[in-house]
DSSP file (Angstrom, degrees, kcal/mol; ACC not computed):
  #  RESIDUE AA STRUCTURE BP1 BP2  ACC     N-H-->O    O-->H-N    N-H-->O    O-->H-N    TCO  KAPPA ALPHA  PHI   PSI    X-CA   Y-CA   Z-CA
    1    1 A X              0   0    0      0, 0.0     2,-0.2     0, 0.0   117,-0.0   0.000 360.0 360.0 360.0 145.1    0.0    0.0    0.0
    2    2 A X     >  -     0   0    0      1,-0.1     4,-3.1     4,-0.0     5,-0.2  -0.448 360.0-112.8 -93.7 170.0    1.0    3.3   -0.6
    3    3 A X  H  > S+     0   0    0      2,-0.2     4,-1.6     1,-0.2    -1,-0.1   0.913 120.5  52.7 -65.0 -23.5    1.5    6.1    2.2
    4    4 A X  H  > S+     0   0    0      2,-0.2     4,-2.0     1,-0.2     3,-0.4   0.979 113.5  42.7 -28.7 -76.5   -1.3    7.8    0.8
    5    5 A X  H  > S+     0   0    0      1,-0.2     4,-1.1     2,-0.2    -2,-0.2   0.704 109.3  52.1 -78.8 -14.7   -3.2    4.9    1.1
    6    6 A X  H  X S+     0   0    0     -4,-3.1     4,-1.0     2,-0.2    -1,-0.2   0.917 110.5  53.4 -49.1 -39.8   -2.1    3.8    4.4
    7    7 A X  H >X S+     0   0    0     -4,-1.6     4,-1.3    -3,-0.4     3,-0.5   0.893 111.4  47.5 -82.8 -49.1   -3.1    7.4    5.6
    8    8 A X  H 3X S+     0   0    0     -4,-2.0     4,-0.7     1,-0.2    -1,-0.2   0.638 109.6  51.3 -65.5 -10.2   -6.6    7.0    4.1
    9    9 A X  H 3X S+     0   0    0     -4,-1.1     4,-1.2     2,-0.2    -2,-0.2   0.647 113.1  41.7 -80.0 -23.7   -7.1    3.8    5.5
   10   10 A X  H XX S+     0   0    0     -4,-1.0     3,-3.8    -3,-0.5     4,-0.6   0.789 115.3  50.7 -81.6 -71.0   -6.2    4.8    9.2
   11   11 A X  H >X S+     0   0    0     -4,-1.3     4,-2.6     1,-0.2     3,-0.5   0.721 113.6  48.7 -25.8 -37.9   -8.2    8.3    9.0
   12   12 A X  H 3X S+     0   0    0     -4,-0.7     4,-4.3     1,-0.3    -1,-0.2   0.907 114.1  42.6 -93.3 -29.9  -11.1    6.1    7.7
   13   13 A X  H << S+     0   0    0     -3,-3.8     4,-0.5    -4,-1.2    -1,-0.3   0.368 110.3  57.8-105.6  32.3  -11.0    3.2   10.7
   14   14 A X  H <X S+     0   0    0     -4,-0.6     4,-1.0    -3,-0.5    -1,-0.2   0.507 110.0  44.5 -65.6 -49.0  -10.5    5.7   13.1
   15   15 A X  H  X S+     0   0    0     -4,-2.6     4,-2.3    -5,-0.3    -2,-0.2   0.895 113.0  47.8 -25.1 -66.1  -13.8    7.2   11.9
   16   16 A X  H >X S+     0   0    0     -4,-4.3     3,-0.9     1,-0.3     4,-0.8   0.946 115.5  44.6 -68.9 -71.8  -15.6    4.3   11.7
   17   17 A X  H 3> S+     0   0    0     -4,-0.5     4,-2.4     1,-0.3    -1,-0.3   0.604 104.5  59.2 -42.7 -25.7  -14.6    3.1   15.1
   18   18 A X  H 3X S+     0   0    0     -4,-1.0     4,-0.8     1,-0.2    -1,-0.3   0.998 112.9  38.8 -85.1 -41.5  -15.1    5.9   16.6
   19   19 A X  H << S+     0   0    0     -4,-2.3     3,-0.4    -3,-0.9     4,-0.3   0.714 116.1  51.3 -33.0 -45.3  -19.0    6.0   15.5
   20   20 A X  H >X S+     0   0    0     -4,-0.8     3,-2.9     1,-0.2     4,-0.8   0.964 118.3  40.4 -66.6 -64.2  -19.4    2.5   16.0
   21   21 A X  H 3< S+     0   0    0     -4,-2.4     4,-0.3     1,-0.2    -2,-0.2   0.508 104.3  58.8 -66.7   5.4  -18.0    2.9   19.2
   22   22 A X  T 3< S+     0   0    0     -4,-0.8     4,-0.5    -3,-0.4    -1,-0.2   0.545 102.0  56.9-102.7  -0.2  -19.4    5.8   20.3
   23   23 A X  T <> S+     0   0    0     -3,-2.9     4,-1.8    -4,-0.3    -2,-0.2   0.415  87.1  82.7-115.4   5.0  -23.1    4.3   19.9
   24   24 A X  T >< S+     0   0    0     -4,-0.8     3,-0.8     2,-0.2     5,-0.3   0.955  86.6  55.9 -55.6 -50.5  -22.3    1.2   22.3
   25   25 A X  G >> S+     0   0    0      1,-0.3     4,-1.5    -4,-0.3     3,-1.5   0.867 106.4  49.4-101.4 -71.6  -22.9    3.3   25.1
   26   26 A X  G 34>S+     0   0    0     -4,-0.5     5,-1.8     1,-0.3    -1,-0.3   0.685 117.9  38.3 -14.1 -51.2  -26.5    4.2   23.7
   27   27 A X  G <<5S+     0   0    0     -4,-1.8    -1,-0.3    -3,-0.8    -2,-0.2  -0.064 114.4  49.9-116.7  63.9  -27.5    0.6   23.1
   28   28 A X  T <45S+     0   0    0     -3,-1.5    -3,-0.2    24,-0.1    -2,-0.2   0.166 116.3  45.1-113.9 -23.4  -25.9   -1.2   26.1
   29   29 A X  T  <5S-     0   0    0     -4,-1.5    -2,-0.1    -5,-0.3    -3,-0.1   0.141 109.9-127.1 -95.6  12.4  -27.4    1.2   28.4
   30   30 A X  T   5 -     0   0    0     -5,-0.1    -3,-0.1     1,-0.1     2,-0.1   0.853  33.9-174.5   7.4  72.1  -30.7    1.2   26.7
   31   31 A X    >>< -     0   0    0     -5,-1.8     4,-1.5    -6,-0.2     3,-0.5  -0.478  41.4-105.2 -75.5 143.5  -31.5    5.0   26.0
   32   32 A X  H 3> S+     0   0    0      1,-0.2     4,-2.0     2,-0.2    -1,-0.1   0.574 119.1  63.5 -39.6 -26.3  -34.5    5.5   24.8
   33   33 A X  H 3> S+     0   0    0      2,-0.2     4,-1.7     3,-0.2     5,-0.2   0.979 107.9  47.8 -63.4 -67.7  -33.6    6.1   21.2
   34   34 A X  H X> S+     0   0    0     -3,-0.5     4,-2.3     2,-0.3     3,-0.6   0.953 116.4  45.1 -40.0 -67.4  -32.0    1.9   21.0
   35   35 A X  H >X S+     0   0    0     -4,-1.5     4,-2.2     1,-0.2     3,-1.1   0.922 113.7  47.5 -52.5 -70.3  -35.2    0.6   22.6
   36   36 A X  H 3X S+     0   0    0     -4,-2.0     4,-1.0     1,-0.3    -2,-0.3   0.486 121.0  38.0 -88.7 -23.6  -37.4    2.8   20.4
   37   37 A X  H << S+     0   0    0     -4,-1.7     4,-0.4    -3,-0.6    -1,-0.3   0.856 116.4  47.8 -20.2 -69.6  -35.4    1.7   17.1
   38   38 A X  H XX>S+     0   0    0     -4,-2.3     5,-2.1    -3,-1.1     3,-2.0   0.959 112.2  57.9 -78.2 -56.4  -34.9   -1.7   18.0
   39   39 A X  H ><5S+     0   0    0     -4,-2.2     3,-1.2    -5,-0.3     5,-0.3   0.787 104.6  44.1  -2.1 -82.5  -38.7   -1.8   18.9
   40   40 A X  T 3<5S+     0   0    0     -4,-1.0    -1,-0.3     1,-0.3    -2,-0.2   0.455 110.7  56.9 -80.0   4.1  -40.2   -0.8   15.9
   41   41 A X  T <45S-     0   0    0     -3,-2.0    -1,-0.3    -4,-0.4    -2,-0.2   0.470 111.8-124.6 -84.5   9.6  -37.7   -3.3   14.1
   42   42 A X  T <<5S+     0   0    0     -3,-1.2    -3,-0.3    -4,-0.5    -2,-0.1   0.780  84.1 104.7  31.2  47.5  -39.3   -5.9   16.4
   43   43 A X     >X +     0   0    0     -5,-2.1     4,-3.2    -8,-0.2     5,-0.9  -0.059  49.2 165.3-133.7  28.1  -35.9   -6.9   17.7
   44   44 A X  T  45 -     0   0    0     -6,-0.4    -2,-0.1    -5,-0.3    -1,-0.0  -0.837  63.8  -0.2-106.4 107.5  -35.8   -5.4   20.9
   45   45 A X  T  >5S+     0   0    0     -2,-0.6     4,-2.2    -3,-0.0    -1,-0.2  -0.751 134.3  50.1-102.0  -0.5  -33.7   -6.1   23.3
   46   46 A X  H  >5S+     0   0    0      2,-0.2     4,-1.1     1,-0.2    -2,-0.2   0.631 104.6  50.3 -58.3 -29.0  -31.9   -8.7   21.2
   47   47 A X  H  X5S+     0   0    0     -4,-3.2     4,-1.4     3,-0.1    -1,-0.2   0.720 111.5  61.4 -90.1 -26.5  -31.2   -7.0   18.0
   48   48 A X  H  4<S+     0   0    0     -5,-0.9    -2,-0.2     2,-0.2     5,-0.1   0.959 110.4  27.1 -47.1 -64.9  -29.9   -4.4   20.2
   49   49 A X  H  X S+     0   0    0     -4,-2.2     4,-0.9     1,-0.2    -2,-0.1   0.590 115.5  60.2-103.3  12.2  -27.4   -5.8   21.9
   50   50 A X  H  X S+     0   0    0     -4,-1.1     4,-2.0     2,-0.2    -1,-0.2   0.757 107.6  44.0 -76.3 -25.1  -26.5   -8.1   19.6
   51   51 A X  H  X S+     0   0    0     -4,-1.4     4,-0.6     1,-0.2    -2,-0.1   0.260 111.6  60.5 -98.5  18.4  -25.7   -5.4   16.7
   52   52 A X  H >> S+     0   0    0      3,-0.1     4,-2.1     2,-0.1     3,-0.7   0.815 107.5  42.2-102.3 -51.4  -23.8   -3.5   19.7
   53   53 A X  H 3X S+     0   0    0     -4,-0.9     4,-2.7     1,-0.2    -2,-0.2   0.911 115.7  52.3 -60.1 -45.6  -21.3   -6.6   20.2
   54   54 A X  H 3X S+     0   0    0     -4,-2.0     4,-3.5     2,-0.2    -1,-0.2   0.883 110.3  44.3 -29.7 -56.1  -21.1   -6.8   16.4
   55   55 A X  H <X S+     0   0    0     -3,-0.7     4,-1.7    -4,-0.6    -2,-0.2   0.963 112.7  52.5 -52.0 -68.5  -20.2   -3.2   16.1
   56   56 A X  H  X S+     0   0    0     -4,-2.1     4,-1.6     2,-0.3    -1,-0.2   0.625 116.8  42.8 -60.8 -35.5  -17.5   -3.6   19.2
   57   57 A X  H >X S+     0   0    0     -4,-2.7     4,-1.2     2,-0.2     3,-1.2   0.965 111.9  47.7 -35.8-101.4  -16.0   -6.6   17.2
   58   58 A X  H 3X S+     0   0    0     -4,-3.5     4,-1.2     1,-0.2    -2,-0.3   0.589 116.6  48.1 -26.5 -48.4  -16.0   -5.2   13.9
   59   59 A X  H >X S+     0   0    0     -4,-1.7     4,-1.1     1,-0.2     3,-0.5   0.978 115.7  43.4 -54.6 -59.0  -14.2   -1.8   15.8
   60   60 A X  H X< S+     0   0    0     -4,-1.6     3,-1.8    -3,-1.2    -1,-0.2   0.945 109.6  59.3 -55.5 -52.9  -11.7   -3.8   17.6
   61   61 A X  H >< S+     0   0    0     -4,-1.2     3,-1.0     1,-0.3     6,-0.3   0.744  98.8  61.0 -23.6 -56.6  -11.0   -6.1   14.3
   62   62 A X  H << S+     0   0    0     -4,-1.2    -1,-0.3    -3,-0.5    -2,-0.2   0.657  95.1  54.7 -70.1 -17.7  -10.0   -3.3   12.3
   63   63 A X  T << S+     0   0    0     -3,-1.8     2,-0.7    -4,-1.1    -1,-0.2   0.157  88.2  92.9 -85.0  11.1   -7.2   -2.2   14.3
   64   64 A X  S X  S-     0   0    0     -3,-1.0     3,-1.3     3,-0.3     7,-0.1  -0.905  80.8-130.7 -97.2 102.2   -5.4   -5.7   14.1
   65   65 A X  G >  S+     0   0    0     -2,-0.7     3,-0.5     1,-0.3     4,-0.2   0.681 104.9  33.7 -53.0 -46.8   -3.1   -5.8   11.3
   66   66 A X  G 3  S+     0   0    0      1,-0.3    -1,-0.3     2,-0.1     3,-0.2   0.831 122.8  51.0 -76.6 -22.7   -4.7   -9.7    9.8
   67   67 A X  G <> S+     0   0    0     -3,-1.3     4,-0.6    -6,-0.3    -3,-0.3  -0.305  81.3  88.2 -86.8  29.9   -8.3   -8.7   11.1
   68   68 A X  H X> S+     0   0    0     -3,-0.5     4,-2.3     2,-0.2     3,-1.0   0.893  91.6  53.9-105.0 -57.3   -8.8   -5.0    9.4
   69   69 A X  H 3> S+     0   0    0     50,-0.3     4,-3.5    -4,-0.2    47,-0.1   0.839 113.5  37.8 -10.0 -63.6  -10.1   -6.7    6.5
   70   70 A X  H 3> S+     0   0    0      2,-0.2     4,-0.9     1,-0.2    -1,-0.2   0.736 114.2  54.8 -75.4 -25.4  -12.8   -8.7    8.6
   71   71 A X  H <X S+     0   0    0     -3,-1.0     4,-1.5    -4,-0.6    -1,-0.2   0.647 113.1  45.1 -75.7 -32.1  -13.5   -5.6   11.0
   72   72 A X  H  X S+     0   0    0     -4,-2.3     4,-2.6     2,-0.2     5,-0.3   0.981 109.7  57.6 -69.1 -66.7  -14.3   -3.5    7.5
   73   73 A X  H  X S+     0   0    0     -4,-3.5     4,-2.7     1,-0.3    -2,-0.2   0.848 112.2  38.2 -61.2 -42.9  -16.4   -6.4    6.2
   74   74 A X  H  X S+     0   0    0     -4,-0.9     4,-2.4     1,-0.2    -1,-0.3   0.964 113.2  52.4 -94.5 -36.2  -18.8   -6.5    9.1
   75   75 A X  H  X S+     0   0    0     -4,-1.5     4,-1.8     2,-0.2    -1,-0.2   0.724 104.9  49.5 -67.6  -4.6  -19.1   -3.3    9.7
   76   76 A X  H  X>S+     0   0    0     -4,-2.6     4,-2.4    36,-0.3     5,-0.5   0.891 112.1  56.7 -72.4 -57.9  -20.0   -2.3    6.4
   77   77 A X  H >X5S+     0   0    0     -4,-2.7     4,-2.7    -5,-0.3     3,-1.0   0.896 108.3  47.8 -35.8 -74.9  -22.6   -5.4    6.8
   78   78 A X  H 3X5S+     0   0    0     -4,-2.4     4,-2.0     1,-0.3    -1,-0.2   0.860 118.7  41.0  -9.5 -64.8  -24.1   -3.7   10.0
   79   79 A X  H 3X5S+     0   0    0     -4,-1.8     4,-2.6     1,-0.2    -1,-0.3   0.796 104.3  57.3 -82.0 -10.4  -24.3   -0.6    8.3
   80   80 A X  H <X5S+     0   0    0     -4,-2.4     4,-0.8    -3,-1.0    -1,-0.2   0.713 113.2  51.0 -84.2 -30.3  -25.5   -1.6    5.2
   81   81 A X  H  X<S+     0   0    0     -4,-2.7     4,-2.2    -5,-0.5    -1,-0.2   0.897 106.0  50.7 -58.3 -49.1  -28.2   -3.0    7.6
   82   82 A X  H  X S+     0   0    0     -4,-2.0     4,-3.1    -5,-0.2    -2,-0.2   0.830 113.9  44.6 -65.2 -33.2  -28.9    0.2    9.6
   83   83 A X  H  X S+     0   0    0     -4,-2.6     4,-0.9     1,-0.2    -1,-0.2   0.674 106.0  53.7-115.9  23.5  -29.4    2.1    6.7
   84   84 A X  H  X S+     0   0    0     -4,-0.8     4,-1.2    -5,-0.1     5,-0.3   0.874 113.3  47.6 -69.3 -51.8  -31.5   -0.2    4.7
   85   85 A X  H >X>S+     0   0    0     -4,-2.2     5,-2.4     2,-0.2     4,-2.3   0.964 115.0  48.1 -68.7 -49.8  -34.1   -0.3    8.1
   86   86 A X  I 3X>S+     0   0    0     -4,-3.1     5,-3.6     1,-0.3     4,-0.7   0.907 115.3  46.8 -49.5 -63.3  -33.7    4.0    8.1
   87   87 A X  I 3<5S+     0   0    0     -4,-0.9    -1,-0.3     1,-0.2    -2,-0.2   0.710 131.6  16.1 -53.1 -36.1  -34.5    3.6    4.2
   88   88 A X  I <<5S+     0   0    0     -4,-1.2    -1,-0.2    -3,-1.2    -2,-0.2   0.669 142.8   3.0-128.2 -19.8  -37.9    0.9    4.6
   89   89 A X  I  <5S+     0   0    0     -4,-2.3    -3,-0.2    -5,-0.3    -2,-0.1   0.509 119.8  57.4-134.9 -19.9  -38.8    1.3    8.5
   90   90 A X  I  <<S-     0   0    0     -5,-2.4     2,-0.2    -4,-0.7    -4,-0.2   0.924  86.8-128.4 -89.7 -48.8  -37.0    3.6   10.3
   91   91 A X      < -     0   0    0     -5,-3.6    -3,-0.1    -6,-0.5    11,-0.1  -0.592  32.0 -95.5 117.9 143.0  -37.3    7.2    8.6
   92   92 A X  S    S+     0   0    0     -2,-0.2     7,-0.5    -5,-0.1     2,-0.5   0.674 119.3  45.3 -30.6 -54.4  -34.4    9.5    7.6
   93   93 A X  S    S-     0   0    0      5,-0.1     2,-0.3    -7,-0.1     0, 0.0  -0.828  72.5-164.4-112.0 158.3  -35.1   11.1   11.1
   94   94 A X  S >  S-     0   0    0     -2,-0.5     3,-1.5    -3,-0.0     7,-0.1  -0.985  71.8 -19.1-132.1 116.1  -35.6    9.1   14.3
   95   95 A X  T 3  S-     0   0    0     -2,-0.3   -62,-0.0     1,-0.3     2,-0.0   0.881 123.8 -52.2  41.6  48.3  -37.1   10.8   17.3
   96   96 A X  T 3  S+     0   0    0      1,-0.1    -1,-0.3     3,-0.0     2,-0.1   0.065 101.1 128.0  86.5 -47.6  -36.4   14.5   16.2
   97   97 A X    X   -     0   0    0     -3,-1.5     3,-1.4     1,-0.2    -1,-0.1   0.380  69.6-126.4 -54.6  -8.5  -32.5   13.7   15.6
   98   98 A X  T 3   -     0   0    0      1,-0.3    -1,-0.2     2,-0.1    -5,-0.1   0.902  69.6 -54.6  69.5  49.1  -32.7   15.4   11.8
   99   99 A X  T 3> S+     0   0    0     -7,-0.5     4,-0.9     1,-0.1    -1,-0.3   0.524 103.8 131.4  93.3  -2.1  -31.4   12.6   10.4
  100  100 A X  H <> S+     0   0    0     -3,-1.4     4,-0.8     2,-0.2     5,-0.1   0.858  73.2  48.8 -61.9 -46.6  -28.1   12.3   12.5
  101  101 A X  H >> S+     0   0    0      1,-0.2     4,-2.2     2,-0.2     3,-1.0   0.947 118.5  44.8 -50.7 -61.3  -28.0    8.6   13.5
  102  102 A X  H 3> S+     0   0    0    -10,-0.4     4,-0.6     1,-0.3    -2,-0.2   0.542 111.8  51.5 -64.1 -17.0  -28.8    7.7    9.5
  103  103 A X  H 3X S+     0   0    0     -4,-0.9     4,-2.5     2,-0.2    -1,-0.3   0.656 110.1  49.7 -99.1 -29.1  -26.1   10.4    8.3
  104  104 A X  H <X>S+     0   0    0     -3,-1.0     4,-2.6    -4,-0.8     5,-0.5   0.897 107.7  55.9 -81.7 -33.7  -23.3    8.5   10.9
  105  105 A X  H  X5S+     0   0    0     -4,-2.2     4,-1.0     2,-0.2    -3,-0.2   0.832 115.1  41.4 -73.4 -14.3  -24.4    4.9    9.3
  106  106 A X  H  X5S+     0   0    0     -4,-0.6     4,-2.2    -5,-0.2    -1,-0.2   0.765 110.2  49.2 -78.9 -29.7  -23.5    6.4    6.1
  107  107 A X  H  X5S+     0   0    0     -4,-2.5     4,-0.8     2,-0.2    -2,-0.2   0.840 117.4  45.5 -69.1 -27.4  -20.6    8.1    7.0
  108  108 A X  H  X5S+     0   0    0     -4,-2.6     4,-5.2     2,-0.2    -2,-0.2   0.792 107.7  58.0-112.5 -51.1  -19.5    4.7    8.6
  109  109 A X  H  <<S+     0   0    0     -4,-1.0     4,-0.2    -5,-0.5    -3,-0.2   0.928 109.8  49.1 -26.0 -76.4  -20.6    2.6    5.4
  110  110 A X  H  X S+     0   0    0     -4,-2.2     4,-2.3     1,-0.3     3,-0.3   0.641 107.9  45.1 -46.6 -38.7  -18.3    4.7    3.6
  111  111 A X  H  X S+     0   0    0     -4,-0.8     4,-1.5     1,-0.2    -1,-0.3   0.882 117.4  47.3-101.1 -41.5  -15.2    4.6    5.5
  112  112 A X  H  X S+     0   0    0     -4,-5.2     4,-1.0   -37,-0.2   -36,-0.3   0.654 110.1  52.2 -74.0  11.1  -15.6    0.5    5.9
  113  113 A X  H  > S+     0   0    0     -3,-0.3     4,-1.6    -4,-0.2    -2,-0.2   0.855 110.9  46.8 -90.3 -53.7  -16.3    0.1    2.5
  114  114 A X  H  X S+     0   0    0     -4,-2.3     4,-2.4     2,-0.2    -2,-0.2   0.868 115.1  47.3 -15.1 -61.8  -12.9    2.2    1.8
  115  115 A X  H >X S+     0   0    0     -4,-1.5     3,-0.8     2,-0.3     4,-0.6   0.979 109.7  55.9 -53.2 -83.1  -11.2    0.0    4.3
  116  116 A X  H 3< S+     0   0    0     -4,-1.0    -1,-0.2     1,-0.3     4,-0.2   0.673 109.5  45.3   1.9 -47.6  -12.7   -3.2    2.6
  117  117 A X  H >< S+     0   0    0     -4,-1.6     3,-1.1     1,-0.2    -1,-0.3   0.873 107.1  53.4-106.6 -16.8  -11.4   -2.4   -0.5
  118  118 A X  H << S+     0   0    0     -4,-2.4    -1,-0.2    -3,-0.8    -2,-0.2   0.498 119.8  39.9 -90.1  23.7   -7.5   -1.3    0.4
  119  119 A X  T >< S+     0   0    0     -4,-0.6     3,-0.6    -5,-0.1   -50,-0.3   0.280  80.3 115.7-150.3  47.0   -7.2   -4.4    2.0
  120  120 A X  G X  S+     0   0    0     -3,-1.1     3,-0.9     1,-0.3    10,-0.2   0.582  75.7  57.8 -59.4 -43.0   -9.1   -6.3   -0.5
  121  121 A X  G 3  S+     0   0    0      1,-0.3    -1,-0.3    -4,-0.2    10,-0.1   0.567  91.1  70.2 -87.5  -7.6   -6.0   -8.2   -1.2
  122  122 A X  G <  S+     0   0    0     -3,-0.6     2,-0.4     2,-0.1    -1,-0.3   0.579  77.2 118.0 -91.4 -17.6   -5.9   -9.3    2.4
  123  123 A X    <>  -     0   0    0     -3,-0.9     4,-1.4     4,-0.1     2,-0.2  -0.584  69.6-115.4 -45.6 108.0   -9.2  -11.7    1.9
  124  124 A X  T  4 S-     0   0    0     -2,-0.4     2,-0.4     1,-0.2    -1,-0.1  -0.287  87.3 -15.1 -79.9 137.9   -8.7  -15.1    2.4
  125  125 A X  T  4 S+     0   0    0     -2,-0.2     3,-0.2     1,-0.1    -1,-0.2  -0.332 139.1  59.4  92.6 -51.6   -9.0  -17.2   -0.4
  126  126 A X  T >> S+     0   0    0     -2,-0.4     3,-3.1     1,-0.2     4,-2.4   0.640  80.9  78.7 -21.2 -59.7  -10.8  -14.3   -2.2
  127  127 A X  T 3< S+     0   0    0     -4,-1.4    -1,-0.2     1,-0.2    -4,-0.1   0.467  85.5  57.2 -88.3  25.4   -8.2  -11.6   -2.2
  128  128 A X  T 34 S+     0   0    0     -3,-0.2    -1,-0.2    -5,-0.1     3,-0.2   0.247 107.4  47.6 -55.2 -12.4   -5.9  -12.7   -5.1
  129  129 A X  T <4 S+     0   0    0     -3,-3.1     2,-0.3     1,-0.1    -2,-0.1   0.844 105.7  65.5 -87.5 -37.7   -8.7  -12.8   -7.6
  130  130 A X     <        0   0    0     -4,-2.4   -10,-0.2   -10,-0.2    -1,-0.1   0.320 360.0 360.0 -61.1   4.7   -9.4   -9.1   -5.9
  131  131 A X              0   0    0     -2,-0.3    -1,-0.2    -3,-0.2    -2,-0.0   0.202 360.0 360.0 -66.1 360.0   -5.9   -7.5   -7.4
């Protein structure tokens, strides 16, 4: 990789983690916003704190030099989850937030999909066709 792309690949799982991690707090603690999500997906309190353990995996993952791959891949899955349910159940806005929660699962999308692909080659079995 080149320094470039080394530099856009930390800035981007420094992002994502810190958004992934920063909404643990929210659904382990069950603030009202996580219940009232998880709720109208019918997956509450299981879909909660199962996609909070996800998250905290996928965060941790990406900062392990053979796991950044696998920490990208699932959190792009997560989010690709969250903001399909914003898109078909949730709303754009959630309780008044103007769209913030749905604007961090995109920003977060983006920066593991980034990740995902500059270390494309780092997918086992996969990442030699991915070159």
């Amino acid at each position: 990789m080149s320094k470039t792309q080394t530099v856009i690949s930390w800035v981007c799982r420094i992002i994502a983690a810190v958004i992934l991690l920063q909404t643990l707090y929210f659904k382990f603690t069950g603030a009202p916003e996580s219940v009232y999500i998880f709720t109208k997906m019918g997956a509450e309190p299981a879909g909660r704190i199962g996609s909070g353990v996800i998250e905290l995996i996928a965060s941790l993952l990406m900062f392990l030099p053979r796991t950044v791959w696998l920490g990208a891949g699932l959190a792009l899955g997560t989010m690709a989850g969250a903001i399909v349910s914003h898109l078909t159940f949730l709303g754009i806005e959630v309780m008044g937030d103007k769209g913030e929660l749905f604007a961090l699962a995109c920003v977060t999308f983006v920066c593991s999909a980034t990740v995902l692909f500059l270390y494309r080659r780092d997918i086992p079995i996969l990442g030699a066709k991915l070159t």
